[in-house]
N, C-alpha and C positions, 0 to 999 in steps of 0.2 A: 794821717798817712805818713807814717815812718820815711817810706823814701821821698816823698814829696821834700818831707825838711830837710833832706838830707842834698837833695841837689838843686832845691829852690824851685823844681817844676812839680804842679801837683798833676795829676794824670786827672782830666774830666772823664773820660768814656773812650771805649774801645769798642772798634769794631771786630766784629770776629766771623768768617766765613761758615756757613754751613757746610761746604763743601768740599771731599776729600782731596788732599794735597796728591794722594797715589793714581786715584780712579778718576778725579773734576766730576762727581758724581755725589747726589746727597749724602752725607752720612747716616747711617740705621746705628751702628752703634760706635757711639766717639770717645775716642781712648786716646791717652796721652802716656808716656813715660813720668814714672815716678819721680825721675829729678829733672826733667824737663820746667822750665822755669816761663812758658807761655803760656797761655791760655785756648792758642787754637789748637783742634784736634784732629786724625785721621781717624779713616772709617775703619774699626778693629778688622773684619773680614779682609778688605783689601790688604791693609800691613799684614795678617799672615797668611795670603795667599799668596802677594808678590814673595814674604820670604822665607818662604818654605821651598820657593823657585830658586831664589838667588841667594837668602841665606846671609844678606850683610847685616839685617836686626839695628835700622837705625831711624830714628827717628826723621820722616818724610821735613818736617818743620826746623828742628835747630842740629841735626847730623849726631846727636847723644844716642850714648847705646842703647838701645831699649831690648833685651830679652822679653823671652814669653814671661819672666817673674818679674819683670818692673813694668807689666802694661797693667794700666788702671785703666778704667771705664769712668768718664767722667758724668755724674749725676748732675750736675749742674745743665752742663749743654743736653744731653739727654732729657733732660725735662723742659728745653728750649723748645726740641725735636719735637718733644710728643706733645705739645702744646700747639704749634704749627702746623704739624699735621703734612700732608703731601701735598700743602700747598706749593705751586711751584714758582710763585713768582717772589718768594722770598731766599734770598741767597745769603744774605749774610743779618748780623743782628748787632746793635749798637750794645753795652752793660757799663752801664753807671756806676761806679767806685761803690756805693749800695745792695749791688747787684741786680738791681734792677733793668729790663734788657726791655728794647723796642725792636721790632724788624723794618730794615730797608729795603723797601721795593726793589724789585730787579727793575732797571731801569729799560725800558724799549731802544735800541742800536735802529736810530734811527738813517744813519749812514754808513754805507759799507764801505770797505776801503780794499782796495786790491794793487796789491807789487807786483810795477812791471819791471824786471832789471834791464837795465841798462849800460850798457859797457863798464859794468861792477859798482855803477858810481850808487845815488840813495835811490832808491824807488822811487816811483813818480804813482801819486795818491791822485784814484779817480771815484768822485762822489758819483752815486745815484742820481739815475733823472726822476724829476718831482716826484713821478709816483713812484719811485722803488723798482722800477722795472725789471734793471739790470739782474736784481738775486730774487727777483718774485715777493720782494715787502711791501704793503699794503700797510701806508697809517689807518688805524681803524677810526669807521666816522668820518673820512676823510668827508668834506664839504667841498661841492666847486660855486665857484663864483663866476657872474656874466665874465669877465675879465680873464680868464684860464686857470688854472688850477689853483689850488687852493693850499695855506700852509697848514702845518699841525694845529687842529681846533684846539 
């Protein structure tokens, strides 16, 4: 890895989002600008619907210009996509300097958090009661115990 020697750190694995920077919706098809220098992409639909609206043509990820002739469709996460399928609990996918990729589970928000403001000062963070009541979450499986409720199995 040329950069690795070059700054002493070698990159293990990157994680890279399924999901578009424009829309926070799966990508169908993930395209990137030709001299954009990352790896995550937006969903092409969305980047030329938002800018044919507004018309700035810039890349959602590092702010480079991207025209309709510098947008590439990338093959690589595209065959991530169509590999996984409309599974949905997968959001993002780890790739190995190999290129070899895993998926990481969407992980269960097993607490919610709600701001309350107060005389401008930080928000004051209020967890859920045991069972998720407050926003209607239900751990699934939940188990009780003679002793009252029960934590995540």
């Amino acid at each position: 890895n040329q950069l690795g020697n070059q700054t002493g750190v070698e990159q293990t694995s990157i994680k890279v989002s399924l999901k578009c920077p424009l829309s926070f919706k799966r990508i169908t098809f993930p395209a990137r600008g030709r001299e954009c220098c990352h790896v995550q992409c937006f969903d092409l639909e969305s980047y030329l619907q938002l800018n044919c609206e507004r018309g700035t043509w810039k890349c959602p990820v590092c702010s480079n210009l991207v025209s309709l002739d510098l947008i590439e469709v990338d093959q690589f996460i595209w065959g991530i996509l169509t590999t996984i399928g409309k599974t949905n609990d997968v959001e993002e996918v780890m790739i190995d300097p190999d290129c070899h990729w895993k998926p990481v589970p969407a992980l269960i928000q097993a607490v919610s958090v709600k701001a309350e403001a107060e005389d401008g000062n930080f928000p004051k963070i209020k967890k859920l009661d045991d069972e998720g009541a407050s926003a209607g979450f239900r751990f699934p499986n939940r188990r009780q115990s003679s002793g009252g409720a029960a934590g995540p199995p």
